[in-house]
C-alpha positions as CSV (number, residue, x, y, z in Angstrom):
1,X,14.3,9.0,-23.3
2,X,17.1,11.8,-22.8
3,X,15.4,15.3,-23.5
4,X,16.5,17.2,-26.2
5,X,17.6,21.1,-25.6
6,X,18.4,23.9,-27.8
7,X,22.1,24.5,-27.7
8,X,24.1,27.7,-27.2
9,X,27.5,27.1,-28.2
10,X,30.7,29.3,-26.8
11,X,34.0,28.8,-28.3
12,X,36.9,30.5,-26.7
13,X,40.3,31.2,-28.5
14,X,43.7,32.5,-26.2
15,X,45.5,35.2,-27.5
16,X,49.4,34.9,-26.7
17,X,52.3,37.4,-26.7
18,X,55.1,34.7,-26.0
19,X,54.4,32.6,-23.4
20,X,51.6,34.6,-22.0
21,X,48.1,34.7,-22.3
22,X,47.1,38.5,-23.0
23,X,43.1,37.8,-24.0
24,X,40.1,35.8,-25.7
25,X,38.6,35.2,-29.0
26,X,35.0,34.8,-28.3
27,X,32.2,33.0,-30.4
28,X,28.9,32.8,-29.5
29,X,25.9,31.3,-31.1
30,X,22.4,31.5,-29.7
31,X,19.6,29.0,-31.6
32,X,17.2,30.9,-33.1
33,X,16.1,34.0,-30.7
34,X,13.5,35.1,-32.7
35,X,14.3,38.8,-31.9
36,X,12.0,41.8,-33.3
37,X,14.7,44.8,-34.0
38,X,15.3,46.7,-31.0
39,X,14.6,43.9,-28.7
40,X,16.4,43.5,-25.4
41,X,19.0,40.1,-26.4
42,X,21.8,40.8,-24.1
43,X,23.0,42.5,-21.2
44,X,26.7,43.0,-20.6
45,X,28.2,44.6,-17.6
46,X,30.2,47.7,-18.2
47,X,31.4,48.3,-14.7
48,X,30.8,46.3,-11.7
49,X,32.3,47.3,-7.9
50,X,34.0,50.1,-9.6
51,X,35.9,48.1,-11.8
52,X,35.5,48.9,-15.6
53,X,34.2,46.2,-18.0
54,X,36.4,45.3,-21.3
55,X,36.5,48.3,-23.9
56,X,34.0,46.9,-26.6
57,X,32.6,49.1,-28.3
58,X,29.8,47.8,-31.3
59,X,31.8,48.2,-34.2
60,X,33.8,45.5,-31.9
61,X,31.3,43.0,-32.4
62,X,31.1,41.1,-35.8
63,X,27.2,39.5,-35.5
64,X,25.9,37.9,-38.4
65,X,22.8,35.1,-38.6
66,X,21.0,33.0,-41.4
67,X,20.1,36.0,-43.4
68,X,23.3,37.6,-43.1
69,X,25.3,40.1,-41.0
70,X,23.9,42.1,-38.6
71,X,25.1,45.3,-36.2
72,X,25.1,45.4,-32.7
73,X,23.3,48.2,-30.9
74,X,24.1,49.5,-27.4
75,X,21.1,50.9,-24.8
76,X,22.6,52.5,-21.5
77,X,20.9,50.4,-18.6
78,X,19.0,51.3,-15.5
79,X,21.8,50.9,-13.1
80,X,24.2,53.3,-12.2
81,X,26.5,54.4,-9.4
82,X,29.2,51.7,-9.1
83,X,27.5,49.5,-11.4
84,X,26.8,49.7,-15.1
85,X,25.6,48.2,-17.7
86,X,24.7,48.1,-21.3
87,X,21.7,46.5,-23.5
88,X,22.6,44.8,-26.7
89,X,19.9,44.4,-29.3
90,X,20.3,44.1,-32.9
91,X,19.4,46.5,-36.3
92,X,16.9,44.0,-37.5
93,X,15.4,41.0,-36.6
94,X,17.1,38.2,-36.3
95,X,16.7,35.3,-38.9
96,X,18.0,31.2,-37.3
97,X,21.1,31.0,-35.2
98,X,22.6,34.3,-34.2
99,X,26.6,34.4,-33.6
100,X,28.8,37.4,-31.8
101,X,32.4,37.4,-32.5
102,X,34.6,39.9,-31.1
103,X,38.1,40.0,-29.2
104,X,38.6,41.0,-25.1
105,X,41.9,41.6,-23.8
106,X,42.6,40.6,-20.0
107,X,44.4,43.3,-17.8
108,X,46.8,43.3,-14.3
109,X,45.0,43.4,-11.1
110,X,45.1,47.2,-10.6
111,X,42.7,48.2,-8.7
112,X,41.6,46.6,-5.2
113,X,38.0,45.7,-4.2
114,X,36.7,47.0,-1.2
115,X,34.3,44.0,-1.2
116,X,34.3,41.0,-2.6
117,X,36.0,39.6,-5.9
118,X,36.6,41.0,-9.3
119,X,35.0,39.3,-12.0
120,X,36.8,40.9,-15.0
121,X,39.5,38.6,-16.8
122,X,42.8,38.7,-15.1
123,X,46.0,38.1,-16.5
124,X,48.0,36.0,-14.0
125,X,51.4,34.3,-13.7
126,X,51.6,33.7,-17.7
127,X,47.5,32.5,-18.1
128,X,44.1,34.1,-17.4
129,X,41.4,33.6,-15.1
130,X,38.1,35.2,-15.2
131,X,34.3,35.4,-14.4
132,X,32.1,34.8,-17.8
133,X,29.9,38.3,-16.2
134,X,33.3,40.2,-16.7
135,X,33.6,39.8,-20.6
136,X,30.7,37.2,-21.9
137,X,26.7,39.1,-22.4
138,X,24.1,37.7,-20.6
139,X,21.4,36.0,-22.7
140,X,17.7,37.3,-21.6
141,X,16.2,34.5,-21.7
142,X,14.1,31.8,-19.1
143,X,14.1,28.7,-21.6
144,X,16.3,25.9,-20.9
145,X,19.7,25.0,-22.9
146,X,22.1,22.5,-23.3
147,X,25.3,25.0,-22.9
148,X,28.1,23.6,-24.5
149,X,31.9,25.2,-24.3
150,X,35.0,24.6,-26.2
151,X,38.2,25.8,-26.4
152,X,40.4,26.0,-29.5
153,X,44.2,26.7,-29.1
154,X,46.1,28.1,-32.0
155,X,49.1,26.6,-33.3
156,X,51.7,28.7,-31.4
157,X,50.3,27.7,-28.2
158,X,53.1,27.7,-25.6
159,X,54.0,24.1,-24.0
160,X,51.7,22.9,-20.7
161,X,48.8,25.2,-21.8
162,X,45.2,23.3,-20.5
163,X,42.1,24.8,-20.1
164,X,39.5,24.7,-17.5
165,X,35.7,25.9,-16.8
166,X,33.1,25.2,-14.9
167,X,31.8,23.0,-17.0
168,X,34.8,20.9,-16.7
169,X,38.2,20.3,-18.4
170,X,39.3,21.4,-22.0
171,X,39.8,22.0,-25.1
172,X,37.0,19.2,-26.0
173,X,33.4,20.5,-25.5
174,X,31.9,20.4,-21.8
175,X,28.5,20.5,-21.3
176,X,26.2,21.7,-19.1
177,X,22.1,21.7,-18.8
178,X,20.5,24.8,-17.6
179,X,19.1,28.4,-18.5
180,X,21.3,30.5,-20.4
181,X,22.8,32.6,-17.7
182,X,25.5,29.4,-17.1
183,X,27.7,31.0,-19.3
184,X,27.6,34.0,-17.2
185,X,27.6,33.0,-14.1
186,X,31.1,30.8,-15.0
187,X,34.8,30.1,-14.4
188,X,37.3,30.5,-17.4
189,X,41.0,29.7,-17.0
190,X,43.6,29.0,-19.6
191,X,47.2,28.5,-19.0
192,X,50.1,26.9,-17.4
193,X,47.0,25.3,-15.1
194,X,48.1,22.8,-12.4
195,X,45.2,20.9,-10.5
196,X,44.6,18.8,-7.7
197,X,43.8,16.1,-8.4
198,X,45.7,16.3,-11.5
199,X,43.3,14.2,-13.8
200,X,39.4,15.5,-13.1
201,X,38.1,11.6,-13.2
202,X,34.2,11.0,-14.8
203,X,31.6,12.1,-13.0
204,X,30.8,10.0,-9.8
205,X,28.0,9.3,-8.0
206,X,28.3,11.5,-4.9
207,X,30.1,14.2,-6.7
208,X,34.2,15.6,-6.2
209,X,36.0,18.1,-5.5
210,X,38.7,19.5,-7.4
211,X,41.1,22.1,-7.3
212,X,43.0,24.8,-10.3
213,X,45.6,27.0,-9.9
214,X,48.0,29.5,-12.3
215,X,51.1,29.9,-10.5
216,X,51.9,28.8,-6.9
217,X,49.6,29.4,-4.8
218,X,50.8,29.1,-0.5
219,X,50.8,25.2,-0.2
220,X,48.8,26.3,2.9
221,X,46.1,27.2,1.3
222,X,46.6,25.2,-2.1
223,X,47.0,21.7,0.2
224,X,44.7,22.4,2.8
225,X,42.1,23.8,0.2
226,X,42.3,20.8,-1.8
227,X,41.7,18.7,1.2
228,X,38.5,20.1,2.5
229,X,37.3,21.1,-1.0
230,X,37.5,17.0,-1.5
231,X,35.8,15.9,2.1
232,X,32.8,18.6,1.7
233,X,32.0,18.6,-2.2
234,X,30.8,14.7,-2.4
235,X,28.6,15.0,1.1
236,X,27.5,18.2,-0.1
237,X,26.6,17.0,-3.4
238,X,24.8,14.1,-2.0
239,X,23.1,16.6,0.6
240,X,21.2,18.7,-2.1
241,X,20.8,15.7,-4.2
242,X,23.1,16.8,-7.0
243,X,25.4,13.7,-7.3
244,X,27.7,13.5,-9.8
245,X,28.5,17.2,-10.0
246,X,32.4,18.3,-10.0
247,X,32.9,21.2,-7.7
248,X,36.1,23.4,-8.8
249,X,37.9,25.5,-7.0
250,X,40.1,27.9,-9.3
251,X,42.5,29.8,-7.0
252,X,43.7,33.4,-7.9
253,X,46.0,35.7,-6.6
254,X,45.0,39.1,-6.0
255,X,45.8,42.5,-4.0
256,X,42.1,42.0,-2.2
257,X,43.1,39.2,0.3
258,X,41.1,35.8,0.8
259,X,38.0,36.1,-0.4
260,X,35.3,33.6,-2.5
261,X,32.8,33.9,-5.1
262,X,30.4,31.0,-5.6
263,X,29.3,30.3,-9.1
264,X,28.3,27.6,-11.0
265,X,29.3,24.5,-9.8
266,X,32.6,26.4,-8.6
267,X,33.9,29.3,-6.7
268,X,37.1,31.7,-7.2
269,X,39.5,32.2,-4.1
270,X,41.7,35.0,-4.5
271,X,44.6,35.3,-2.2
272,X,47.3,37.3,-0.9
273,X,50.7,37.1,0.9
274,X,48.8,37.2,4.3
275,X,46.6,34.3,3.0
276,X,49.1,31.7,4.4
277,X,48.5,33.1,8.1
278,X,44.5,31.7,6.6
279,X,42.9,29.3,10.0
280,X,41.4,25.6,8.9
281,X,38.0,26.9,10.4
282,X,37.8,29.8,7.9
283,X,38.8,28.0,5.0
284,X,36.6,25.8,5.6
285,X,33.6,28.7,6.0
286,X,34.6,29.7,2.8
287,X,34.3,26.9,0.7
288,X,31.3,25.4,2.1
289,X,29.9,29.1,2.2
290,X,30.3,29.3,-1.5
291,X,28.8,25.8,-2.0
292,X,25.7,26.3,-0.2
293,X,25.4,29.8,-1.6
294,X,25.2,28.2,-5.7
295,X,23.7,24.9,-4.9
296,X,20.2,25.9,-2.6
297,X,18.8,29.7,-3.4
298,X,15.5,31.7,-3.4
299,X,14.3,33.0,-6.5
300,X,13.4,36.7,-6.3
301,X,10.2,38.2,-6.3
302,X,7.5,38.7,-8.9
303,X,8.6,43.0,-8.7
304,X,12.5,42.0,-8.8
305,X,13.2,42.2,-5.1
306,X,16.4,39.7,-4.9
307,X,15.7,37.6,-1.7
308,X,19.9,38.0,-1.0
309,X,18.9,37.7,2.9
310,X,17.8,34.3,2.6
311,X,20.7,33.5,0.0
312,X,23.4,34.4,1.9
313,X,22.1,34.1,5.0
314,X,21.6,30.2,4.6
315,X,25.4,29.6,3.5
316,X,26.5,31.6,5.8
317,X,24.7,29.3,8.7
318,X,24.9,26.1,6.6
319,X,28.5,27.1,6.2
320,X,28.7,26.8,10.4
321,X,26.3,23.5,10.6
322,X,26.9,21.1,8.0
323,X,30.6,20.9,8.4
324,X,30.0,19.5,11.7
325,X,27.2,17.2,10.6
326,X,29.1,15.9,8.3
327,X,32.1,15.2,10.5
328,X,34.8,17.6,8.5
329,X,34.9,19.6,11.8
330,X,34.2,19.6,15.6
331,X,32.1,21.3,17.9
332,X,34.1,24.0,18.6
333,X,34.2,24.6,15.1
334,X,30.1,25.3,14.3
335,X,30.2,26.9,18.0
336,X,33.1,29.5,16.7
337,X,31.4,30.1,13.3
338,X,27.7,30.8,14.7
339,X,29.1,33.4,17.3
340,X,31.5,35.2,14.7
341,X,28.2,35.6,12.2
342,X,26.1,36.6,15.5
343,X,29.0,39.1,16.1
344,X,28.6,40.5,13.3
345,X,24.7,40.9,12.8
346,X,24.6,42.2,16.3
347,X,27.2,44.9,16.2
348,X,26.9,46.2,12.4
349,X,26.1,49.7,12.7
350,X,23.6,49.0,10.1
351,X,21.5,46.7,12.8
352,X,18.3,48.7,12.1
353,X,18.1,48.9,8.0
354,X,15.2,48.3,6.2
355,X,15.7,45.5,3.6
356,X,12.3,44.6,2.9
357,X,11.4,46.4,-0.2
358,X,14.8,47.7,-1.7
359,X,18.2,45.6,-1.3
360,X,20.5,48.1,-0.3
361,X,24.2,49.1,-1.5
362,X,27.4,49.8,0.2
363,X,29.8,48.0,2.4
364,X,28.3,47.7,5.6
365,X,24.6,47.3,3.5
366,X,25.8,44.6,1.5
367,X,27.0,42.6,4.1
368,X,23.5,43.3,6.8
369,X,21.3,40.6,4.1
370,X,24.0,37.6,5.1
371,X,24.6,37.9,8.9
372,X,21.0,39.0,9.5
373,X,19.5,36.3,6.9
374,X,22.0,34.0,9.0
375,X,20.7,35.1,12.7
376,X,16.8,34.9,11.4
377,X,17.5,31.3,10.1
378,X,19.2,30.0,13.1
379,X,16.5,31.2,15.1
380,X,13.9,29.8,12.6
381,X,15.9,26.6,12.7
382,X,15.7,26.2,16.7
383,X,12.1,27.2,16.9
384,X,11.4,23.9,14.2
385,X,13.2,21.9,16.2
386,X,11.9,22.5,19.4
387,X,7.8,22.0,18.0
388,X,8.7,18.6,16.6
389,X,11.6,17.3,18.9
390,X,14.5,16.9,16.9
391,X,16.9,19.1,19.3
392,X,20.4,17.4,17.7
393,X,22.0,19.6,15.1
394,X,23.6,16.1,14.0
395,X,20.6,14.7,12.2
396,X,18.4,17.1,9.4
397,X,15.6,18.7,10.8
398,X,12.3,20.8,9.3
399,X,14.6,23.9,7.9
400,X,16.8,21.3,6.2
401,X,13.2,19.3,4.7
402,X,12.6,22.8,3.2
403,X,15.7,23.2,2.0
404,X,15.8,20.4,-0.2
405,X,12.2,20.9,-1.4
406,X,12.9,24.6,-2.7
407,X,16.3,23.1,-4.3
408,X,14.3,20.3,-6.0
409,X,11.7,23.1,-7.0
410,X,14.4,25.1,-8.4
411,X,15.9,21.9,-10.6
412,X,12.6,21.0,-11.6
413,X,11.9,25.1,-13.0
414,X,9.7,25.9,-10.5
415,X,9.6,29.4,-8.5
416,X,10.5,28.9,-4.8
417,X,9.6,32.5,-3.5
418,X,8.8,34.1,0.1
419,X,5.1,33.1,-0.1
420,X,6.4,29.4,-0.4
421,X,8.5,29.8,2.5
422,X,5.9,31.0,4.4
423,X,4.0,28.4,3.4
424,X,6.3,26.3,4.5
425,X,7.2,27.2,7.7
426,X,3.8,26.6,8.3
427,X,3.2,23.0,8.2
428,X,5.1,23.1,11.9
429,X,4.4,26.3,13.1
430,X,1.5,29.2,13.1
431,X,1.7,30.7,9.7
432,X,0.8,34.3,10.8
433,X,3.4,34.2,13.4
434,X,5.8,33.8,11.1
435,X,4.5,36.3,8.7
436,X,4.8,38.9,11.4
437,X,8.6,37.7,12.2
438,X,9.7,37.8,8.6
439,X,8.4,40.9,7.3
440,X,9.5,43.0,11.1
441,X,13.2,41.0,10.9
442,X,13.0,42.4,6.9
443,X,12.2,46.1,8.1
444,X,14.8,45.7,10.9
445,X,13.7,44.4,14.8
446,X,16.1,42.8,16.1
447,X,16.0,39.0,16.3
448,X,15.7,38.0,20.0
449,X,17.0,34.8,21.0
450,X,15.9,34.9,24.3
451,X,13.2,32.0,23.8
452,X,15.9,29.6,22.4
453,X,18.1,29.6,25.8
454,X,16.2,26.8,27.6
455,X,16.5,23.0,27.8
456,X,14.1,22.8,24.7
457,X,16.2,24.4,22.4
458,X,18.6,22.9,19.8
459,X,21.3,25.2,21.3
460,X,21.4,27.3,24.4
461,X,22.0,31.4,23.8
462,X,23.4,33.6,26.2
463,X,22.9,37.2,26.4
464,X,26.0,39.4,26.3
465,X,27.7,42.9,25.4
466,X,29.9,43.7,22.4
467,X,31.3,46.7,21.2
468,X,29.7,48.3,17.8
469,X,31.8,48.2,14.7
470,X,33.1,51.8,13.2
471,X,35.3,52.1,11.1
472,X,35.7,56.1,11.7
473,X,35.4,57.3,7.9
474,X,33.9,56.6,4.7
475,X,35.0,53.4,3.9
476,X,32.0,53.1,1.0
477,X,35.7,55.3,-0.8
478,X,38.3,53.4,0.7
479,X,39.7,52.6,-2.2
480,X,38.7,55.4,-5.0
481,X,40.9,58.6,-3.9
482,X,41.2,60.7,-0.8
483,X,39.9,60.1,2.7
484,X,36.6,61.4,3.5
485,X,34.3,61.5,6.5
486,X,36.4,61.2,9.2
487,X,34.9,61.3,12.4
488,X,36.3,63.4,14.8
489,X,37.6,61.3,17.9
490,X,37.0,58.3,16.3
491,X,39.3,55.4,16.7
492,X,40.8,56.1,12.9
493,X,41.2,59.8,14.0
494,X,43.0,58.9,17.2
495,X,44.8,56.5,15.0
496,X,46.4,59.4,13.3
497,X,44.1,58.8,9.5
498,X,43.1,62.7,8.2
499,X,40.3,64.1,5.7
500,X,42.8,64.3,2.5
501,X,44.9,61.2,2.9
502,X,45.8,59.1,0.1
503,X,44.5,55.8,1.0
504,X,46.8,52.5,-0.3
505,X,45.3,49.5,1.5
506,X,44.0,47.9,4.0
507,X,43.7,44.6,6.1
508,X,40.6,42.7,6.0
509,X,37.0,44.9,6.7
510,X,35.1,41.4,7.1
511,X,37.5,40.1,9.6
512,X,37.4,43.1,11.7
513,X,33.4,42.9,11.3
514,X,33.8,39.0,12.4
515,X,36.1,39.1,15.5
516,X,36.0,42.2,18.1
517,X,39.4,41.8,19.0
518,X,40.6,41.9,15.3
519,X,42.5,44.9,14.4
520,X,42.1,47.2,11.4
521,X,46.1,47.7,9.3
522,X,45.6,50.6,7.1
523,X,48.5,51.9,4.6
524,X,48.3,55.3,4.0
525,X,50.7,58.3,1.8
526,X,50.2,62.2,2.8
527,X,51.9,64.6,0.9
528,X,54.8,62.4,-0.2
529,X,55.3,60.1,2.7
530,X,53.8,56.5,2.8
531,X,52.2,55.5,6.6
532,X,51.2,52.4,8.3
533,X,48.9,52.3,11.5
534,X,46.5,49.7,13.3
535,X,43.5,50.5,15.5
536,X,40.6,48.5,16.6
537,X,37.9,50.0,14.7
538,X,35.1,49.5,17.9
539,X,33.6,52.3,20.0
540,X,30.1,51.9,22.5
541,X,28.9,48.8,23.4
542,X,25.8,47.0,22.6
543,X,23.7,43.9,23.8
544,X,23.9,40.7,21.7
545,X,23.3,37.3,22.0
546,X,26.0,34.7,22.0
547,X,26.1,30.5,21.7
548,X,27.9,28.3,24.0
549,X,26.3,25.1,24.2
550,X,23.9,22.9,22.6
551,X,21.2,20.1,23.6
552,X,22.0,17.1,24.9
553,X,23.0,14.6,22.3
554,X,24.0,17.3,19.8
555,X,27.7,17.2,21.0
556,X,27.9,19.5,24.0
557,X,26.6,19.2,27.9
């Protein structure tokens, strides 16, 4: 018998000014909430990454239920700094179904990202593309739903319009079963879409891969995208035992350069002019870094702490291995993507940060969870290996094992937390051992490889030097104003960069933090003239640890 599940129902209506998409009609309806008045319902993000949410303000929001209408009431949330939020509760209690109605208009990309992607709806190349986080409240709630999302065009609807989610194709209703964030955490385009393939076909057994653009994206990327996106999705799929999924790419073009953001069952890629210069290898990082990240994750602790470490710090090592067990890419491949993540952890100036108790902010803070959550779990992948045997990196070992069993926990509704890890990790090795090198990699010692360079290990490490990342100013305000923070006889201050300049753009941060020989290209204006200069943003060296071969029978002598 098919269980039965309350059903939250979103219906989204494009706004047009010609032949262009300018914004959303939203309808939401929430079964029965049950809400006392001043009850937490919702919360909606304000400003995220510096960007500013929609303007929405309550009189915005027509909210009526089975008694009648209702007002919406905003609460100022608990963060702050350079992300916001708002809580939405109601002016009585609520009475059956509650539904929000209210209007969001999409804007350019105007402001650049020193990190990772926007999430706010877009307008691009005559249709929209957005993250449900950047206009859509999140429901508070843990229950289960059958999510279901329509789209309704109006009569004037320009000629090629389709519609997309992550849920699957429009305007008819997709579906999805899950807790109530879905609609949050989801892809929304509407427009002159193209996709690849160009019919999504029913759901198969070991999942698919498909791809959505608004425009034309670099065949490049859109080809070779589509490509890998279709070999990794349905071994994926069948990996975390979530066959019959559809994983969806929606491409967007963007100021910000190639970057991802997994979500559900999907991930946006934002490119850039310089995107076409983009390497098979990373590409294919990317997306399976985005896959991994949405389909295996640990849920965070009973005081909030969000276990990000272990989040990204699996796709970012999954991202390396499992393209190479599953025959999409070579040797030299997982080789070149463990080293670059190694790199990284090894030389970030923030080696030493305490991430056990409070997840920290900023760029270089942000990005310390994945490459050191990556460095701990390779190193807690070779030390499972080498107690029960299974040296080749070709066939699934104890770390995968757990893997599966927190994703399968997860499905199921159950908590999958540190103490489970722990618990774990200790049906092969000694459980306080592990204890101690969890909680001292969380505070910040340095994860020492030096007992996984033998014949017994699943891959042989190597000590070496690299030089330490530095960027040579304050790049946590690279993109808000004026330079600050300049270091004197840094490489930026040799460079020619001064306290007071204007700054316009810059290359990649991540790739310079990936690839010691990368160079940093920063655009610049002082006073009114407009300057371009590249420097390598590297200054002392440190020791690190690097990979260069593994066991016998895992590929390499």
């Amino acid at each position: 018998m098919v269980p039965s599940y309350p059903i939250i129902r979103l219906r989204l209506t494009p706004q047009f000014e010609g032949e262009s998409a300018i914004g959303l009609a939203v309808r939401l309806e929430i079964p029965y909430p049950n809400a006392n008045v001043g009850q937490r319902l919702f919360r909606f993000l304000t400003r995220y990454n510096d960007v500013p949410g929609p303007l929405l303000r309550e009189s915005d929001i027509e909210a009526v239920d089975d008694q009648g209408p209702l007002s919406v009431v905003f609460q100022a949330g608990d963060w702050g700094g350079p992300n916001t939020e708002n809580w939405w509760h109601m002016d009585r209690a609520t009475m059956g179904n509650l539904v929000l109605v209210y209007k969001v208009l999409a804007r350019e990309v105007d402001i650049v990202l020193l990190q990772g992607t926007r999430l706010d709806l877009l307008r691009e190349q005559r249709g929209l593309v957005g993250v449900g986080s950047g206009f859509l409240p999140d429901y508070l709630s843990n229950q289960v739903y059958r999510t279901v999302v329509e789209w309704s065009l109006p009569p004037n609807v320009p000629e090629m319009t389709k519609c997309v989610s992550s849920f699957g194709p429009g305007p008819g209703p997709a579906s999805y079963v899950g807790y109530a964030k879905a609609i949050f955490d989801s892809v929304y385009m509407v427009g002159p879409i193209q996709s690849y393939p160009p019919t999504i076909p029913p759901a198969k057994q070991g999942g698919f891969g498909a791809c959505h653009w608004l425009g034309e994206p670099p065949p490049n990327l859109r080809d070779k995208m589509a490509r890998v996106n279709q070999a990794l999705a349905p071994k994926m799929m069948q990996y975390f035992h979530a066959r019959g999924e559809t994983w969806n790419v929606f491409f967007r073009k963007g100021r910000g350069g190639h970057t991802g953001l997994g979500l559900l069952s999907s991930c946006i890629v934002e490119y850039n002019e310089d995107t076409v210069h983009m390497s098979d290898s990373l590409r294919t990082h990317l997306i399976a870094h985005e896959m991994v990240r949405t389909l295996s994750d640990m849920d965070r602790e009973d005081n909030f702490y969000e276990n990000r470490w272990f989040d990204e710090g699996l796709a970012e090592y999954y991202a390396a291995v499992l393209p190479y067990r599953f025959g999409v890419r070579d040797k030299d491949y997982l080789v070149c993507a463990i080293n670059r993540s190694l790199q990284a952890y090894f030389t970030s100036p923030r080696l030493h940060m305490d991430i056990g108790t409070v997840y920290p902010a900023g760029w270089y803070a942000n990005l310390v969870g994945c490459k050191r959550g990556c460095a701990y779990l390779m190193w807690v992948d070779g030390m499972l290996r080498r107690a029960c045997g299974k040296l080749d990196l070709m066939q699934p070992g104890p770390l995968d094992e757990i893997v599966i069993c927190m994703s399968h926990s997860r499905r199921r509704g159950f908590k999958f937390q540190i103490k489970n890890w722990i618990e774990q990790l200790g049906k092969h090795l000694p459980v306080g051992e592990m204890q101690k090198h969890l909680v001292g990699m969380l505070q910040g010692n340095i994860v020492d490889f030096g007992g996984l360079s033998g014949d017994d290990s699943p891959f042989r490490m190597f000590p070496c030097q690299k030089m330490i990342l530095d960027f040579g100013f304050d790049i946590g305000r690279l993109y808000n104003g004026h330079l600050v923070g300049l270091v004197a006889k840094s490489p930026a201050y040799h460079a020619g960069l001064r306290n007071g300049d204007v700054l316009v753009n810059t290359t990649s941060l991540e790739a310079c933090m990936n690839d010691h020989r990368a160079w940093l290209t920063v655009e610049y204006k002082r006073g009114d003239q407009k300057y371009t200069i590249k420097f390598c943003p590297r200054t002392a060296k440190t020791s690190a640890w690097e990979m260069r071969e593994m066991a016998l029978g895992a590929g390499l002598v």
